[in-house]
C-alpha positions in Angstrom: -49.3 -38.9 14.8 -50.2 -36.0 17.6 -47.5 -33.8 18.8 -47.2 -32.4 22.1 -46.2 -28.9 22.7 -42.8 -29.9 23.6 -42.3 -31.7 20.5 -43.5 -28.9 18.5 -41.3 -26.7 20.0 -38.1 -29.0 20.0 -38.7 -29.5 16.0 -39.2 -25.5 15.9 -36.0 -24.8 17.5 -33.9 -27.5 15.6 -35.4 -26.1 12.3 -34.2 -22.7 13.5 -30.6 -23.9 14.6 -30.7 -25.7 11.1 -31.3 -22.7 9.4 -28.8 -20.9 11.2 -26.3 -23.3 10.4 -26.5 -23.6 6.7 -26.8 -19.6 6.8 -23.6 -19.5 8.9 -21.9 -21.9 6.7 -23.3 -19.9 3.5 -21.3 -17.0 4.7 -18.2 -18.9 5.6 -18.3 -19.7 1.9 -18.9 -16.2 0.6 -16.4 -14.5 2.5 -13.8 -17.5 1.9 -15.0 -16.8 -2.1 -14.6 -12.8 -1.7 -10.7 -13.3 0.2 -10.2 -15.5 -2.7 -10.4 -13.2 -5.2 -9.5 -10.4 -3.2 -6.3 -12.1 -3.1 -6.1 -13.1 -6.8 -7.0 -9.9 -8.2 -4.1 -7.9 -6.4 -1.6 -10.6 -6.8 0.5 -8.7 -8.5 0.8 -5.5 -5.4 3.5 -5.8 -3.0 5.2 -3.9 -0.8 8.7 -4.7 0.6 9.8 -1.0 1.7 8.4 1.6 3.1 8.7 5.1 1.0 6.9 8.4 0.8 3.2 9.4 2.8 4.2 5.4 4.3 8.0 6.3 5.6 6.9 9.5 7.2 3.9 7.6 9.3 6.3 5.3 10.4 9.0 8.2 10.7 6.0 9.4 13.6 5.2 6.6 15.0 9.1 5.3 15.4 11.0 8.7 16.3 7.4 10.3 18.5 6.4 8.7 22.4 2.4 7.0 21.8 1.0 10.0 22.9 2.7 12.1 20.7 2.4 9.6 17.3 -1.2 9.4 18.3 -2.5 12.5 19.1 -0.8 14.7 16.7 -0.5 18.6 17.5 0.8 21.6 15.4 0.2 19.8 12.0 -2.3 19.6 9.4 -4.4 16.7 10.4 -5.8 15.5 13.5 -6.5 12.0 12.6 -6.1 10.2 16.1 -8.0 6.8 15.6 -6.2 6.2 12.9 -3.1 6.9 14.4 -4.2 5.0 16.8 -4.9 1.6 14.7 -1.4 2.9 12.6 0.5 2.6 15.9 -0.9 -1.0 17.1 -0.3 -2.1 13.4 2.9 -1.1 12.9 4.1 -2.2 16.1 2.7 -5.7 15.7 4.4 -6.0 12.0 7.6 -4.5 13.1 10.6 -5.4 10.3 7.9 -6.9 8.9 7.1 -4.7 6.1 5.4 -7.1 3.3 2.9 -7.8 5.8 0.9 -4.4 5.2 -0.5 -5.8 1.5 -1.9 -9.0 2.6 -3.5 -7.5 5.5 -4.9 -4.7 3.4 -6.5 -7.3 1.4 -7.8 -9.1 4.2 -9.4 -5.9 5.1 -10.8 -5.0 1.8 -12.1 -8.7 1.5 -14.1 -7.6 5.2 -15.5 -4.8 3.7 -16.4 -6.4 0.4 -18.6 -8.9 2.9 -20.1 -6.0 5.0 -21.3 -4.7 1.5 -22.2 -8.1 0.2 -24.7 -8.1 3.4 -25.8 -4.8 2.8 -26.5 -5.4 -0.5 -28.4 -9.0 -0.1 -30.3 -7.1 2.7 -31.4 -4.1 0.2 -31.9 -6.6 -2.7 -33.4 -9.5 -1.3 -30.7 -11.5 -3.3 -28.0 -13.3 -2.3 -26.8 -13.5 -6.2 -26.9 -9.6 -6.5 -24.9 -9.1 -3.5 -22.2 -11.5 -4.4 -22.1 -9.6 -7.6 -22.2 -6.0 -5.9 -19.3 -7.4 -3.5 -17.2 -8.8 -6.8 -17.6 -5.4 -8.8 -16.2 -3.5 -5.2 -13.4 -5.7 -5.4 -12.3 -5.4 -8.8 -12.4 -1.9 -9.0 -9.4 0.1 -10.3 -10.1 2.4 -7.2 -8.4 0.2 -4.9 -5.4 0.4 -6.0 -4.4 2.9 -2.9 -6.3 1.0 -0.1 -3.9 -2.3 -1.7 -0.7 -1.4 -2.3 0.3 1.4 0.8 0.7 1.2 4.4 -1.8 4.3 4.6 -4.4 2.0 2.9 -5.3 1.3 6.2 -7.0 4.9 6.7 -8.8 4.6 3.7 -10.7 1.3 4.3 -11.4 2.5 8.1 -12.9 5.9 6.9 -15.3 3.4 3.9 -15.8 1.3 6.6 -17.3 3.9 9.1 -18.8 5.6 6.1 -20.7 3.1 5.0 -22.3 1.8 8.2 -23.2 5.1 8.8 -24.9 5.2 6.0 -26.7 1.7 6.5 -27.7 3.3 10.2 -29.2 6.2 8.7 -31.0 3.7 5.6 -32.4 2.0 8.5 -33.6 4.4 10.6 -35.2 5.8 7.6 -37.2 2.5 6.9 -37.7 0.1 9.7 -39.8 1.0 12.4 -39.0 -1.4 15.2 -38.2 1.3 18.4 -34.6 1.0 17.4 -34.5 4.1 15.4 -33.0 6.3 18.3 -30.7 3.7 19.3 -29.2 3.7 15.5 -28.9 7.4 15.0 -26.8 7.9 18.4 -24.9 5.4 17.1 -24.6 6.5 13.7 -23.3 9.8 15.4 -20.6 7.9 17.4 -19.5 6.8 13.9 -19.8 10.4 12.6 -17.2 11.3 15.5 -15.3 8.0 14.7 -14.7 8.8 10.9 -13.9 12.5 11.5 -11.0 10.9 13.6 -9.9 8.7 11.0 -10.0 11.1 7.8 -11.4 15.0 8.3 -12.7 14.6 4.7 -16.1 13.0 5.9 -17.3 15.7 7.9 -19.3 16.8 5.3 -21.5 13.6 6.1 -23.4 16.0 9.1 -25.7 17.0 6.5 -27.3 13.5 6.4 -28.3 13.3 10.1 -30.9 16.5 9.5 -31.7 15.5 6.1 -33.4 12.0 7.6 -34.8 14.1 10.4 -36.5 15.9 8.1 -38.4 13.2 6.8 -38.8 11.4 9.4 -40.4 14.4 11.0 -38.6 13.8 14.2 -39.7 16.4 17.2 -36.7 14.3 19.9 -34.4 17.1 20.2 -32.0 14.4 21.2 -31.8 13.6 18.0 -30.6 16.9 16.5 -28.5 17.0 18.9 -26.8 14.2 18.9 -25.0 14.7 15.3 -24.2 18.3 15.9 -22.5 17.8 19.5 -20.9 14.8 17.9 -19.4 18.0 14.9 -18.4 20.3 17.5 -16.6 17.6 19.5 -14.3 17.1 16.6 -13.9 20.7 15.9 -12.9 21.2 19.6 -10.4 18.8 19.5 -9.1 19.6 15.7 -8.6 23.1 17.4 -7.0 22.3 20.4 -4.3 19.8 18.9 -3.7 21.2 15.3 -4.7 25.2 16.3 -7.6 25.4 13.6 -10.8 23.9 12.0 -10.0 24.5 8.4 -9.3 21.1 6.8 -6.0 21.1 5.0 -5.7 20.5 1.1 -3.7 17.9 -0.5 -0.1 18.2 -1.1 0.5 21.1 2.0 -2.3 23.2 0.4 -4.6 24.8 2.4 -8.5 24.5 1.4 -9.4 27.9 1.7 -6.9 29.5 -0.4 -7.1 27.0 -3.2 -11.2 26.1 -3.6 -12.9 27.9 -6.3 -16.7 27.3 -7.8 -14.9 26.7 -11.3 -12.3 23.9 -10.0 -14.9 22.7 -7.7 -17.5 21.6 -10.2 -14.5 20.5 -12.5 -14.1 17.9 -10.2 -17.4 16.7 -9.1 -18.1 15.9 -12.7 -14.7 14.2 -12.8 -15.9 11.7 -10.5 -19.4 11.4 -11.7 -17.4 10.1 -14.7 -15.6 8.0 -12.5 -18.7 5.9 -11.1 -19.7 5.4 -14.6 -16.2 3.6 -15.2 -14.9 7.0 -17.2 -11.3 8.4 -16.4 -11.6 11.6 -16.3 -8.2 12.9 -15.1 -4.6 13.2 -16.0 -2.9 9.8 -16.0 -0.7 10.0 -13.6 -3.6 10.2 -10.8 -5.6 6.7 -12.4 -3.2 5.5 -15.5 -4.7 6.5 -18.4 -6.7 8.9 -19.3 -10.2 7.8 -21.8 -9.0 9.8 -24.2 -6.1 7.1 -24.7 -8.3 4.0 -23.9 -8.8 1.6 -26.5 -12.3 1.8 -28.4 -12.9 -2.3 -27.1 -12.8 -1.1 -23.5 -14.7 2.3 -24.4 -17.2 0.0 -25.9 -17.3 -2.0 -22.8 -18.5 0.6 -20.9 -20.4 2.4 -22.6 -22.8 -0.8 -23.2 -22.5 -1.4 -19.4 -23.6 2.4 -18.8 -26.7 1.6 -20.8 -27.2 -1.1 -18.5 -27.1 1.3 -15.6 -29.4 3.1 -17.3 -31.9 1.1 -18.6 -31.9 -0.5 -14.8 -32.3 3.2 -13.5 -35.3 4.6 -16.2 -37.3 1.2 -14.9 -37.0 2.3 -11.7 -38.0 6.1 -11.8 -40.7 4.8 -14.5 -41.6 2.6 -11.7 -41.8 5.5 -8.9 -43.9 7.5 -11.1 -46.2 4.8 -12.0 -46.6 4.4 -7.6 -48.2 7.4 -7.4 -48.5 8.7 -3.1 -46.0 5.3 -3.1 -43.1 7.0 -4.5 -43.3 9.3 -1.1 -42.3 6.4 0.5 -39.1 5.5 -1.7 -38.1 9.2 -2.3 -36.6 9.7 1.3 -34.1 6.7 1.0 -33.1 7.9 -3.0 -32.7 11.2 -1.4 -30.3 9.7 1.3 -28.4 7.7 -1.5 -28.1 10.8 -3.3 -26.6 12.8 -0.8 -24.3 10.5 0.6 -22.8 10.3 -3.1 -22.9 13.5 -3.6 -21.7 14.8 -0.1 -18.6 12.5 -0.5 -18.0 14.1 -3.8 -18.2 17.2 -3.0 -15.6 16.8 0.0 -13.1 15.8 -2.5 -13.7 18.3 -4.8 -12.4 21.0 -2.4 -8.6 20.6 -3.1 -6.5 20.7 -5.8 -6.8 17.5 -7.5 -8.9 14.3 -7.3 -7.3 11.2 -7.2 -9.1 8.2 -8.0 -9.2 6.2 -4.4 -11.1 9.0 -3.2 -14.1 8.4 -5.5 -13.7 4.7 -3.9 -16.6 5.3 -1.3 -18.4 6.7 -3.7 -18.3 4.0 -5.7 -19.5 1.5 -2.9 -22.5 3.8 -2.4 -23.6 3.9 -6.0 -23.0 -0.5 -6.4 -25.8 -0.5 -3.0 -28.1 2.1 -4.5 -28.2 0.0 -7.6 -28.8 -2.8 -5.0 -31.6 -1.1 -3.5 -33.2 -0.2 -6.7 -33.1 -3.7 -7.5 -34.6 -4.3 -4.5 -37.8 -2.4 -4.9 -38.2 -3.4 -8.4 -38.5 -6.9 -7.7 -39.8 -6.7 -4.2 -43.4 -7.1 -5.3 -42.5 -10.0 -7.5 -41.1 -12.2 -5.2 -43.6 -11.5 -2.8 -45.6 -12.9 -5.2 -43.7 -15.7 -6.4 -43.2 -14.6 -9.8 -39.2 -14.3 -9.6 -39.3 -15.1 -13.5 -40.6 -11.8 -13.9 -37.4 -10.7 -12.0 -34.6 -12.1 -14.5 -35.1 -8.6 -16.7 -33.5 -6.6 -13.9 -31.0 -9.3 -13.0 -29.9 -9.7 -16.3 -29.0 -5.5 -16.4 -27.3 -6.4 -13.4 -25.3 -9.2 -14.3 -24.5 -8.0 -17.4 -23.2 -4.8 -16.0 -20.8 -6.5 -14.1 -19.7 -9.2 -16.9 -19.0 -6.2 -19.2 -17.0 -4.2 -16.9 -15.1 -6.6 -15.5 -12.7 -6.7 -18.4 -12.7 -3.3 -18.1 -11.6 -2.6 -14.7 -8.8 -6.1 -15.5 -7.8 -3.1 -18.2 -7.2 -0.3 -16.3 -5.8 -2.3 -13.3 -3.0 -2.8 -15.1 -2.2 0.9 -16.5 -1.3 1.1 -12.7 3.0 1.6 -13.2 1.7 4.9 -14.7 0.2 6.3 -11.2 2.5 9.3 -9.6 3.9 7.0 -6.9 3.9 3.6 -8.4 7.2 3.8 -10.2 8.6 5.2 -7.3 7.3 2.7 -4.9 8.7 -0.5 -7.2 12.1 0.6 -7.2 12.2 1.1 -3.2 10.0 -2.4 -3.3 13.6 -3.3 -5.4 16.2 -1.4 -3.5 14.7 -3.3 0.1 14.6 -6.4 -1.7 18.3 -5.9 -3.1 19.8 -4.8 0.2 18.0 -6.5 3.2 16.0 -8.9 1.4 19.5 -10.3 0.3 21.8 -9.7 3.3 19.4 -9.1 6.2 21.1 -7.1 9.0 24.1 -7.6 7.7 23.5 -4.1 6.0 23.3 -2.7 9.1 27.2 -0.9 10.0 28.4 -0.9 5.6 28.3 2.1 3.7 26.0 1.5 0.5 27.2 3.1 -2.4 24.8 3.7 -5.4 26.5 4.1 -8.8 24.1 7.5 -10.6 20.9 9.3 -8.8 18.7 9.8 -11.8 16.0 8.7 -8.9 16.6 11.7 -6.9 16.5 10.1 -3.4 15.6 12.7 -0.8 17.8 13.4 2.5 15.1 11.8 4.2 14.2 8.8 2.5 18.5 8.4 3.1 18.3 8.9 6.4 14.9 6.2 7.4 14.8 4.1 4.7 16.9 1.4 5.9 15.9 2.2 9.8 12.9 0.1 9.0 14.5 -2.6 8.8 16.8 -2.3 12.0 15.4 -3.7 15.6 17.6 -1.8 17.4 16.5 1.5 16.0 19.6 3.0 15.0 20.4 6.2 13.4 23.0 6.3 10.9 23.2 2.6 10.8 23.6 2.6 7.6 25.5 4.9 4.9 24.4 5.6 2.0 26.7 7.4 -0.5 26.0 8.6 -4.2 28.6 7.7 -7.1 28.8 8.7 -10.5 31.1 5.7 -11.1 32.6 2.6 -9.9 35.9 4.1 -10.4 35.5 6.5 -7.7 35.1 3.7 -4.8 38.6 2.1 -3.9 38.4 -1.7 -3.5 35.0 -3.5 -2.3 35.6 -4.9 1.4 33.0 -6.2 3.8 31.6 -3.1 4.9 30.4 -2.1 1.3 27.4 -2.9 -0.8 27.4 -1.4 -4.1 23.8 -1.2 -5.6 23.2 0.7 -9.1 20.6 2.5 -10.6 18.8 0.8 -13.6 16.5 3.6 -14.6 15.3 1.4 -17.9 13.9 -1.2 -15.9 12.9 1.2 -12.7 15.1 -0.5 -10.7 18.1 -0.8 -8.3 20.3 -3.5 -8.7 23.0 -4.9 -6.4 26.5 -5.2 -8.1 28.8 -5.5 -5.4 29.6 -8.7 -6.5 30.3 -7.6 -10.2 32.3 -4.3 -9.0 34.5 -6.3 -6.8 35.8 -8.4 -9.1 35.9 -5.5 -11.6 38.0 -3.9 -9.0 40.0 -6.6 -7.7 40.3 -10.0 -10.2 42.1 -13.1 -9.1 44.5 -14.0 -11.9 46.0 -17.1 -9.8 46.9 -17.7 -6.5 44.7 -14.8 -5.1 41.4 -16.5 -3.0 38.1 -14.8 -1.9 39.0 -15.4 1.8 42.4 -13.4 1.4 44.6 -16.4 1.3 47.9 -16.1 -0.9 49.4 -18.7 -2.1 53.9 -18.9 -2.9 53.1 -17.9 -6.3 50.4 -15.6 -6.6 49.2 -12.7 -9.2 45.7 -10.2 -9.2 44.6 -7.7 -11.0 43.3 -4.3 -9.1 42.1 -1.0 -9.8 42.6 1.6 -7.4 40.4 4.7 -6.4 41.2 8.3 -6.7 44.3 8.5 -4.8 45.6 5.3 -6.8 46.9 4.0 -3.3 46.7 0.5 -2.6 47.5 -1.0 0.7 48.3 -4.4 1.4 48.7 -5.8 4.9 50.0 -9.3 5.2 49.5 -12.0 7.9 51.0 -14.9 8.6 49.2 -17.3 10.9 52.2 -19.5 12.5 55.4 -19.0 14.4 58.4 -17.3 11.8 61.4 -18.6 11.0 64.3 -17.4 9.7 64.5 -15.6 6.3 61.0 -15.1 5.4 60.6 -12.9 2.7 57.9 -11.9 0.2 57.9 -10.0 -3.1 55.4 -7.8 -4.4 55.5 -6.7 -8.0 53.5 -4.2 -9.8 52.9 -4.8 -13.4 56.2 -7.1 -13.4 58.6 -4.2 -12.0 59.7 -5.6 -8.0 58.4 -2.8 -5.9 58.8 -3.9 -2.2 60.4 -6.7 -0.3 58.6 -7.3 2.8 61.0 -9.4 5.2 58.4 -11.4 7.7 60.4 -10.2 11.1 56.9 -10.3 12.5 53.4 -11.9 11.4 52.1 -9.0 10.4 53.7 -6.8 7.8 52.2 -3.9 5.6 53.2 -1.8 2.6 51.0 0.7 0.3 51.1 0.1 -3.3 51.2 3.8 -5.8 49.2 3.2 -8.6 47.6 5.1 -11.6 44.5 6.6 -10.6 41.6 4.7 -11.9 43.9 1.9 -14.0 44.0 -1.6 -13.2 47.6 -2.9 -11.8 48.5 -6.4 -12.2 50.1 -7.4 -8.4 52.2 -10.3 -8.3 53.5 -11.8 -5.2 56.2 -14.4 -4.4 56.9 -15.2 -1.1 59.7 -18.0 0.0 57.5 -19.4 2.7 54.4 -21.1 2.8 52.3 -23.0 5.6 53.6 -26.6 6.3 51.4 -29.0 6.8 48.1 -27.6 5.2 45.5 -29.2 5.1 44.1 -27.7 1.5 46.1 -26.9 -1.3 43.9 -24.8 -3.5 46.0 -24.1 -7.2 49.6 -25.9 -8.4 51.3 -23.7 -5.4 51.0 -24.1 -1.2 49.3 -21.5 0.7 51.2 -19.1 2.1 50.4 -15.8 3.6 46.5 -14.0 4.7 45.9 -10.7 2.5 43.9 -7.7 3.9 44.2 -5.3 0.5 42.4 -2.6 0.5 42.7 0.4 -2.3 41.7 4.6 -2.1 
């Protein structure tokens, strides 16, 4: 059969757009897969108020104009594209604070597909980039990126990081004309990231670093990255007054950064990418020293993975001969990407474990790329057996420290904020996730303050949740005991510390009838009956005061009785609907009121106990 050129060129483009289809819907399915898991691994992280680093950034975006939430001046940080995503974010979610985790996730899940691209790309491997994408995700270094608000800046910062690092991988390697084109834009993303998070300005090192080997004479080029630095240090000076990046925790680097603490830390997080806590507990829940030997084991055996993956490959590079000159720049960039986003957490006075979280991602696609060039040859070749070594090293890596990372995921409740964030997550979801804006105008007492709830958390807590942006909407007042609040009435909510289960819990159902319990007679809604008898416990004062309505036209000779503890004390003649009288009590001791009234409303519809309804009761007690 002879084909014209048309035809041939018809079947070539519909085996192209078939190609592109089943690649498109192999994607679909990967990234569906990744926001799968993404979603079942951190099932368990929620947030439901905002408290902390998250309740001042909302504190500045809510109580600042745009411009002045956004382009920060006389603090610490100038971090104005994030503030700028924080603003737009925060104004789309609005009330809506459980919103931030699944969104997190859905950005994690994004970034676990850039890398799974990244990865396939460097190791010619779908398989190998699914795993590299699966190991991001169930890392124990995510736990920050997950479960806060501020998350957000830590996925944007990886984000930019990365891809600048995937710019600068490509200019190193491909040499299609594009290379200017990705360096400029690799230094837009330099000036991007610095915007986001000041720690990755120790990245400008990797612009001159592939320079150097690429032997590049386009002064363009060296420019480029360093105008792109002095940009943000203009602006960092201008808005915050200096170009010294603040410490963690208020501290300033500069005073605090010594060689000793420095180096301390870098090998701290060396430990880290090989699955080894080395910290304190409270910054990533246990430390190795109090692992159990099954999960040491684990890793230790999916180290020697690592390493037996890594020997091959250097064996390999010195076995290339003038080759290896050709793999040693992109190491080299690997290498210094790693290490410069070590060292620009080792500067401060601690290192917490979602800062080695980049790191992390740099070291899965360096593994990726090794891969890559181990096998490269052999596929060319169409040997791919000879490839199931390596991939075995790989896969086995990830099927021993999965378990592992399942482990340490859930020493999270020992983190520094994470037992502070549940019991706000239970103190929003006691208040308005039970009454909604009904909270809003009611004083909220809380029985004990073992939790040690700052003025500040007091005061904008609860604003979160209002749409009209009040101040002092809501009152919230300490209490070492029930005893000390008179009588609950609608504008109360009594919540109570549960420091055993990290918790508040609302009892204001509980404390009311403690405080005032129907005997007979005596209704929820305030109706009296004729015959009627409760039992109530007064405040500090011991004054109790009644106020009695009743709803119809008087007649003649309507009395009621009250009694207290079966002693007559007052004898309320109904002259007019409404008629009050206070009630002296022992301080702190419950009273039995009894009430007898002559009266009671003809025709009613309801008759709730043996006796007719009578009179509407408004009792409220000091």
């Amino acid at each position: 059969m002879e084909y014209t050129g048309n035809t041939r060129g018809e079947a070539i483009r519909r085996h192209k757009w078939v190609r592109c289809a089943l690649e498109w819907k192999t994607n679909a399915l990967i990234l569906c897969l990744l926001t799968g898991f993404a979603f079942f691994i951190n099932r368990n992280m929620e947030l439901k108020g905002l408290y902390m680093d998250d309740l001042y950034q909302w504190f500045c975006y809510n109580d600042n104009s745009f411009f002045a939430a956004v382009f920060t001046s006389g603090g610490t940080r100038f971090r104005v594209l994030y503030n700028l995503v924080s603003w737009i974010e925060m104004k789309l979610f609005g009330l809506h604070v459980n919103w931030y985790v699944p969104f997190n996730i859905l950005l994690n899940s994004g970034l676990a597909y850039t890398l799974y691209q990244i990865a396939r790309k460097f190791s010619r491997s779908i398989y190998v980039g699914i795993l590299c994408a699966l190991m991001f995700l169930v890392s124990r270094m995510s736990y920050y990126q997950i479960g806060q608000a501020l998350g957000l800046m830590e996925t944007m910062a990886m984000w930019l990081a990365i891809g600048i690092l995937y710019l600068l991988f490509r200019y190193l390697n491909e040499q299609d004309g594009k290379g200017s084109r990705r360096l400029f834009l690799a230094s837009l993303l330099y000036v991007s990231v610095c915007f986001v998070h000041e720690r990755y300005m120790a990245l400008l090192p990797l612009f001159f670093i592939v320079l150097l080997f690429k032997r590049s004479t386009d002064w363009r080029l060296w420019f480029a990255p360093a105008c792109g630095f002095a940009l943000v240090q203009i602006f960092r000076l201008i808005f915050i007054g200096t170009v010294s990046p603040a410490g963690t925790g208020g501290t300033d680097v500069i005073e605090t950064i010594s060689v000793g603490s420095v180096t301390q830390f870098a090998l701290s997080q060396i430990a880290y990418l090989f699955g080894i806590n080395a910290g304190p507990e409270h910054l990533n829940g246990q430390n190795f020293r109090d692992t159990p030997i099954w999960v040491l084991v684990l890793i230790i055996l999916a180290d020697l993975m690592l390493a037996l993956l890594v020997v091959t490959f250097l064996i390999k590079l010195m076995r290339s001969g003038k080759k290896c000159m050709k793999y040693l720049p992109t190491a080299v960039l690997f290498v210094a990407f790693i290490g410069a986003c070590i060292a620009c957490s080792s500067v401060t006075i601690r290192v917490e474990m979602r800062w080695v979280y980049v790191s992390f991602a740099a070291a899965l696609l360096f593994l990726c790329w090794m891969y890559g060039i181990l096998t490269d040859e052999m596929e060319q070749r169409g040997r791919w057996v000879q490839a199931l070594p390596y991939l075995s090293l790989i896969t086995l890596y990830v099927i021993l420290m999965f378990p592992a990372e399942l482990y340490y995921r859930r020493q999270y409740p020992n983190l520094y904020y994470w037992a502070d964030q549940d019991r706000y997550n239970s103190l929003a979801e006691e208040t308005f996730g039970n009454y909604g804006v009904e909270i809003f105008g009611k004083n909220i007492f809380i029985v004990g303050d073992e939790f040690e709830m700052s003025d500040f958390t007091q005061e904008n807590f609860f604003r979160v949740f209002d749409k009209l942006n009040r101040e002092n909407s809501t009152r919230i007042v300490h209490i070492k005991d029930v005893r000390e609040i008179g009588l609950v009435d609608d504008n109360m909510l009594v919540i109570q510390e549960d420091p055993e289960h990290n918790r508040f819990q609302d009892v204001t159902h509980v404390v009311d009838t403690f405080k005032c319990r129907p005997i007979y007679g005596f209704y929820d809604d305030g109706w009296v009956d004729e015959r009627a008898e409760v039992q109530v416990m007064a405040g500090s004062t011991g004054q109790i005061h009644l106020s009695f309505t009743y709803p119809l036209d008087l007649d003649e000779d309507q009395w009621l009785t009250v009694y207290v503890d079966g002693d007559p004390k007052e004898y309320l003649n109904f002259n007019e609907n409404t008629k009050q009288c206070t009630i002296q009590a022992r301080p702190y001791e419950p009273v039995v009121l009894k009430f007898e009234s002559n009266f009671f409303v003809p025709n009613a519809l309801e008759k709730r106990g043996v006796t007719r309804l009578a009179v509407l009761l408004t009792m409220t007690a000091d």
